[in-house]
C-alpha positions as CSV (number, residue, x, y, z in Angstrom):
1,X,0.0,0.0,0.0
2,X,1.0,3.1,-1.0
3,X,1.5,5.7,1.8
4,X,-1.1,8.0,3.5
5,X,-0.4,11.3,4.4
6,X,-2.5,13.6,6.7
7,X,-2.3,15.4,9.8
8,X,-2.4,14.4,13.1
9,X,-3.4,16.4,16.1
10,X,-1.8,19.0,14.0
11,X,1.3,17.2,13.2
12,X,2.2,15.4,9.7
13,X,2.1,11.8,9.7
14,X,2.9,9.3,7.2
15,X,1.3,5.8,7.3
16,X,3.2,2.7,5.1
17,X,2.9,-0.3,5.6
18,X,-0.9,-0.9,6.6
19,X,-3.9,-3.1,5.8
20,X,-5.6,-0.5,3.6
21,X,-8.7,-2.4,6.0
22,X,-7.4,-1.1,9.2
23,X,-9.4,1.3,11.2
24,X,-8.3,4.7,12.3
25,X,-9.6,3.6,15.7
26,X,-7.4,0.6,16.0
27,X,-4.2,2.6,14.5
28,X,-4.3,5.5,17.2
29,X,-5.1,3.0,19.9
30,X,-2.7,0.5,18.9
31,X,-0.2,2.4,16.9
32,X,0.1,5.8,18.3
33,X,-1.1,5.1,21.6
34,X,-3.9,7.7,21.8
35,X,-6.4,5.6,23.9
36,X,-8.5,9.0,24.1
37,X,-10.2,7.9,21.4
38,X,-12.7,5.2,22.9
39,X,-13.9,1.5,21.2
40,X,-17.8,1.3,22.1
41,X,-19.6,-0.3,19.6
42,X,-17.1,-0.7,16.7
43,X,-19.6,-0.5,14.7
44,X,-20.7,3.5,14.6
45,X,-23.5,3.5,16.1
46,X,-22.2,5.2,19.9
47,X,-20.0,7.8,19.3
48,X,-17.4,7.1,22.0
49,X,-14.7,6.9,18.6
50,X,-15.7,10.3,17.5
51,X,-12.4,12.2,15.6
52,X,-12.6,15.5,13.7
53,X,-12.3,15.2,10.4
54,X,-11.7,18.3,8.0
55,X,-10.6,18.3,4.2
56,X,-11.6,20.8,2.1
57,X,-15.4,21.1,2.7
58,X,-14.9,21.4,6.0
59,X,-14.7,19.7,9.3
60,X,-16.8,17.1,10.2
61,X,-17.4,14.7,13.7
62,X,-16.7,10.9,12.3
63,X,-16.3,7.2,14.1
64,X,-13.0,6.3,14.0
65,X,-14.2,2.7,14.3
66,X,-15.6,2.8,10.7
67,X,-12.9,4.8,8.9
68,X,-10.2,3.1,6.8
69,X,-6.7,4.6,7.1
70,X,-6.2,5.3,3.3
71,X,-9.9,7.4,3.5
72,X,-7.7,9.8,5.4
73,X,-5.0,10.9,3.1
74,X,-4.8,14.8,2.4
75,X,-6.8,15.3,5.6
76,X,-6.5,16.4,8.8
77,X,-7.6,14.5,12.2
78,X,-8.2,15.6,15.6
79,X,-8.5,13.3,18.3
80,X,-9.6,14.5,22.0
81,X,-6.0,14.5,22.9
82,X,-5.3,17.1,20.3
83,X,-8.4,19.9,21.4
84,X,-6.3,21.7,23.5
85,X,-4.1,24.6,23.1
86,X,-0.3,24.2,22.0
87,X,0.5,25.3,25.7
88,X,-2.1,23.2,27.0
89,X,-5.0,25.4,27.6
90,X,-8.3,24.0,27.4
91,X,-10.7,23.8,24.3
92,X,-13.4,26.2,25.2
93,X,-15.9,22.8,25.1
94,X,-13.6,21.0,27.6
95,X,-13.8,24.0,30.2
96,X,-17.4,24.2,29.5
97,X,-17.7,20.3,30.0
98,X,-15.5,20.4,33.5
99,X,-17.8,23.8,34.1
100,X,-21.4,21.8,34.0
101,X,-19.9,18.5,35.2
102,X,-20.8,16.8,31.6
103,X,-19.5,13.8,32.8
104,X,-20.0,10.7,35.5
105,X,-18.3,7.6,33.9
106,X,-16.0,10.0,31.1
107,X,-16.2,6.7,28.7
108,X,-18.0,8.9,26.4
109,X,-17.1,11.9,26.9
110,X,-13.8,12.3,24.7
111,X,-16.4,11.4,21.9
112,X,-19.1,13.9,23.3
113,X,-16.1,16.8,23.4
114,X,-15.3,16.5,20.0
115,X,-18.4,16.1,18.7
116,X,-19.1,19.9,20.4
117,X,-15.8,21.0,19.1
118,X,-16.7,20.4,15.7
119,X,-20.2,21.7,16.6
120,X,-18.3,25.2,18.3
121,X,-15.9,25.0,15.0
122,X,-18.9,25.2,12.4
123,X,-20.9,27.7,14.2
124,X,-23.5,25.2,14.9
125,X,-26.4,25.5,17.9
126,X,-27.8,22.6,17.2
127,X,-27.1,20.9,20.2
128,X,-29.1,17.7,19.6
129,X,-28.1,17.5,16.0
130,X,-24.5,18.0,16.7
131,X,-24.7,15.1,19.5
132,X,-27.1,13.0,17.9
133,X,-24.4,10.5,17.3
134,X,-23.1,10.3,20.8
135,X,-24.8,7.7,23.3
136,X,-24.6,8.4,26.9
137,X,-25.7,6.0,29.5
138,X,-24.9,7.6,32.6
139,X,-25.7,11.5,32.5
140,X,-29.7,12.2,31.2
141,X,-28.0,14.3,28.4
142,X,-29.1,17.9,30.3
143,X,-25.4,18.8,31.9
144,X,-23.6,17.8,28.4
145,X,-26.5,20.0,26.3
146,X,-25.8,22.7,28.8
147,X,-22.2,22.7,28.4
148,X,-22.8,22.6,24.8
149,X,-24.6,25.7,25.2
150,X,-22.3,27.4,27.3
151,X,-19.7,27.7,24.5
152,X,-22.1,29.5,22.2
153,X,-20.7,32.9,21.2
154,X,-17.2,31.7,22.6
155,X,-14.2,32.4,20.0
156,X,-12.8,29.1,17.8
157,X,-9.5,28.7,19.6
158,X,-6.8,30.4,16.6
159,X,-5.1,26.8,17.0
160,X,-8.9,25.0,15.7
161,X,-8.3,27.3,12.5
162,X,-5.3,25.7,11.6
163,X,-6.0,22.2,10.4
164,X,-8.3,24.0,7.5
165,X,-5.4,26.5,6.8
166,X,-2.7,23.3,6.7
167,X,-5.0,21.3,4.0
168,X,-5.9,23.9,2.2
169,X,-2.3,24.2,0.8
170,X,-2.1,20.1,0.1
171,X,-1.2,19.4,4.2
């Protein structure tokens, strides 16, 4: 297989040597040793794999568990590990998360933050539609949707901006 380039977390990767069949989930987890990134379902229905996503129309929330490697070439990916600042602030969703205590078990929660990331990202207010993918077993939904809330208005971190920027101009 011939290799895959995109960006990861912000930082150029290139990928030989793969099963053009294994997942993006499996290859952070296993490979890279982001274990942010949670294995629910593996099969897309739960969200707890949720990864941004953005190419040139834009960014978009996807399950890790159902993307092939080679579907990412050219793109850029944003795990939850790679939502906060370059010094380590937080993404405005993660303070707004801690903030309304979003989370009880966490096992979805990296999947709920990026899902709202990408939601804070696109402008979107939306709340259910942005999270529509994201299962939750332990919460009632009402202190995630009011953190989700919370960020409306907020500024897009300058560091969110650059993974369009960096594909744009062929990553």
């Amino acid at each position: 297989m011939a290799g895959i380039a995109f960006l990861l977390n912000g930082t150029p990767v290139r990928v030989e040597g793969e099963a053009p069949t294994r997942t993006l989930l499996d290859w952070l987890r296993e490979g890279r040793g982001l274990c942010g990134t949670k294995e629910g379902c593996n099969e897309g229905d739960c969200g707890a794999c949720t990864v941004m996503v953005t190419d040139a129309d834009g960014s978009r929330a996807l399950n890790a568990c159902i993307l092939f490697l080679p579907q990412l070439h050219g793109k850029a990916v944003r795990t939850v590990e790679g939502l906060a600042g370059p010094g380590g602030e937080m993404h405005p969703v993660q303070a707004a998360m801690v903030a309304h205590h979003g989370s009880q078990c966490g096992f979805c929660t990296p999947g709920f933050v990026v899902s709202m990331a990408v939601g804070h990202l696109n402008g979107r207010r939306d709340h259910d539609d942005v999270l529509a993918g994201n299962l939750c077993r332990c919460t009632g939904y009402a202190p995630i949707i009011r953190a989700a809330e919370a960020v409306e208005g907020v500024p897009v971190p300058e560091w969110m901006a650059a993974d369009r920027a960096a594909v744009a101009s062929g990553v």
